[in-house]
C-alpha positions in Angstrom: 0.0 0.0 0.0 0.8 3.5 -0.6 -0.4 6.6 0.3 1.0 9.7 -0.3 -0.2 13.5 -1.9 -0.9 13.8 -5.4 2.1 16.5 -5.3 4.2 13.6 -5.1 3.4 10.8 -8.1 6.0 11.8 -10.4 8.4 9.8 -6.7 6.5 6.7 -7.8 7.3 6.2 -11.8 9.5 3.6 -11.3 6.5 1.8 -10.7 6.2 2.0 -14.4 3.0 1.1 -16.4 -0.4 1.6 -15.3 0.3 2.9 -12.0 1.9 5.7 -13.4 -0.4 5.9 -16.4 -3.0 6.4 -13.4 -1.2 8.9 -11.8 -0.4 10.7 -14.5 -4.6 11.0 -15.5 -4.8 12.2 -11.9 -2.6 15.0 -12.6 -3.4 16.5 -15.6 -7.4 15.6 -14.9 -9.3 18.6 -13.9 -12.6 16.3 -11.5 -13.9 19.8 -10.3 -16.3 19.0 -13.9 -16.0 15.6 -14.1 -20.0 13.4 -13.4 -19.4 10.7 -11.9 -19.6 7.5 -14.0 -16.4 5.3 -15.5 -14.1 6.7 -18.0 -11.9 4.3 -19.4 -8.4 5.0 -20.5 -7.2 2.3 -22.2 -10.5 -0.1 -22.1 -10.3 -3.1 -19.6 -7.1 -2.3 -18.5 -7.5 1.1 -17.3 -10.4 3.0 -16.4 -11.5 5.3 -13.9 -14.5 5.4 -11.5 -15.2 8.9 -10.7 -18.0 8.7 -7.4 -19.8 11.0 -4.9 -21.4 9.9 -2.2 -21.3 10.8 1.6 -18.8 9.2 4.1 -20.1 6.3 6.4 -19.9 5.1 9.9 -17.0 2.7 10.5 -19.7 -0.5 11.6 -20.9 0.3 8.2 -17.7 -0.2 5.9 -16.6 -3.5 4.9 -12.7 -4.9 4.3 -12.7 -5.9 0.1 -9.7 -7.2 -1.7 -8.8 -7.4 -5.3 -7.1 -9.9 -7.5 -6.8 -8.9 -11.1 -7.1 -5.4 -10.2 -4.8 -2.8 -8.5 -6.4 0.3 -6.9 -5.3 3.9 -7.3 -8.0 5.6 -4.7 -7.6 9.8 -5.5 -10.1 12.1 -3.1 -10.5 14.8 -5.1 -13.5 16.9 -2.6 -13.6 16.4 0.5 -12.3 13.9 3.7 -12.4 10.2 4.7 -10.8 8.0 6.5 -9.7 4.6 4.7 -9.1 1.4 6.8 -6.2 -1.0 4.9 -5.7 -4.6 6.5 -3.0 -7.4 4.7 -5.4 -10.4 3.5 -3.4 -13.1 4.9 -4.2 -11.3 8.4 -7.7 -11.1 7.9 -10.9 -13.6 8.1 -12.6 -14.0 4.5 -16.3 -13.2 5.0 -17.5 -13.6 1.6 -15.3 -15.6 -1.0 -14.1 -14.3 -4.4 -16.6 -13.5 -6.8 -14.8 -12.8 -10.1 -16.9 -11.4 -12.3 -17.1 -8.5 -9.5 -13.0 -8.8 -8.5 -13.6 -8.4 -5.3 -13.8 -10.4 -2.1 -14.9 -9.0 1.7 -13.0 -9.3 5.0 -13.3 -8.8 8.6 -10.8 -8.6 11.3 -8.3 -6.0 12.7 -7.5 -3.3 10.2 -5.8 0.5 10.5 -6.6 3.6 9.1 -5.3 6.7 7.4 -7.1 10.2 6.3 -7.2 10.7 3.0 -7.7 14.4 2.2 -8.5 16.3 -1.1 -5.7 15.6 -3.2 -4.4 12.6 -1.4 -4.2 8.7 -2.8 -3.1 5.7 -2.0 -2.6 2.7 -4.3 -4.0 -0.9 -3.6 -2.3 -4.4 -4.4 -4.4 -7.5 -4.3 -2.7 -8.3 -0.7 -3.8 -5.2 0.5 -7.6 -5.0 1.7 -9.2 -1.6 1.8 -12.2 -0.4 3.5 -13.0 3.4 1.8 -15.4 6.0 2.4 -15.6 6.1 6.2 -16.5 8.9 8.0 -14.0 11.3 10.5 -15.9 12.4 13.1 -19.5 12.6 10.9 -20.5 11.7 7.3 -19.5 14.8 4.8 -19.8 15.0 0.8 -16.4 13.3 -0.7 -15.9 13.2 -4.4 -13.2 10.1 -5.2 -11.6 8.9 -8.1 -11.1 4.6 -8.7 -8.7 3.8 -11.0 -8.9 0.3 -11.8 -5.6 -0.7 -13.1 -5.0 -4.7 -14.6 -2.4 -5.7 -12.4 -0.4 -7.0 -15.2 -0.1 -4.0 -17.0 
């Protein structure tokens, strides 16, 4: 997992490929006018999910993991806190579906706040729990980037 400000992608291009191909959309992308809705980049192998929605309480969020996708979460308006957990530490609660790429988790997790203009990038290992709350729910715009891991 990292997490870091948008200021800072251009550290992270040895990374090489899609993650920096996301970052790089992140950068020169102005979400301010953007609906929300997915905007693919390079088809199946890129895309982005632009959302709004408000934050949640933490007994609401759920632990979900990924396996042919990585994750390149960018909040573009507003605050939340994100929970991240490693897989192997956690309890599956519902198995892989893979039409959906995404499996759910329970167990111990920590969290980071992810301002406006932060992001943090996802492996399959690395189960994410988005869109919580800080002290009460508030409007958050966010940015998905679904990159193909193998790209």
């Amino acid at each position: 997992m990292i997490v870091d400000k948008l200021s800072n992608a251009r550290s992270y291009s040895a990374l090489g490929g899609g993650i920096v191909a996301a970052l790089d959309y992140l950068r020169k992308t102005d979400f301010s006018a953007l609906a929300p809705g997915r905007y693919e980049l390079d088809g199946d192998k890129l895309y982005a999910l632009v959302q709004q929605y408000d934050s949640k309480p933490r007994e609401q969020g759920r632990l979900e993991a990924h396996r042919r996708y990585i994750d390149v979460q960018y909040v573009a308006e507003g605050a939340e806190r994100m929970g991240y957990g490693n897989v192997d530490d956690l309890k599956v609660v519902t198995e892989y579906d893979g039409t959906k790429d995404a499996l759910f988790l329970q167990g111990e997790s920590d969290f980071v706040v992810m301002h406006a203009g932060s992001f943090a990038v996802f492996w399959p290992q690395d189960a994410h729990m988005p869109g919580i709350a800080l002290q009460a729910p508030q409007r958050v715009k966010k940015v998905v980037l679904k990159v193909l891991k193998n790209l």
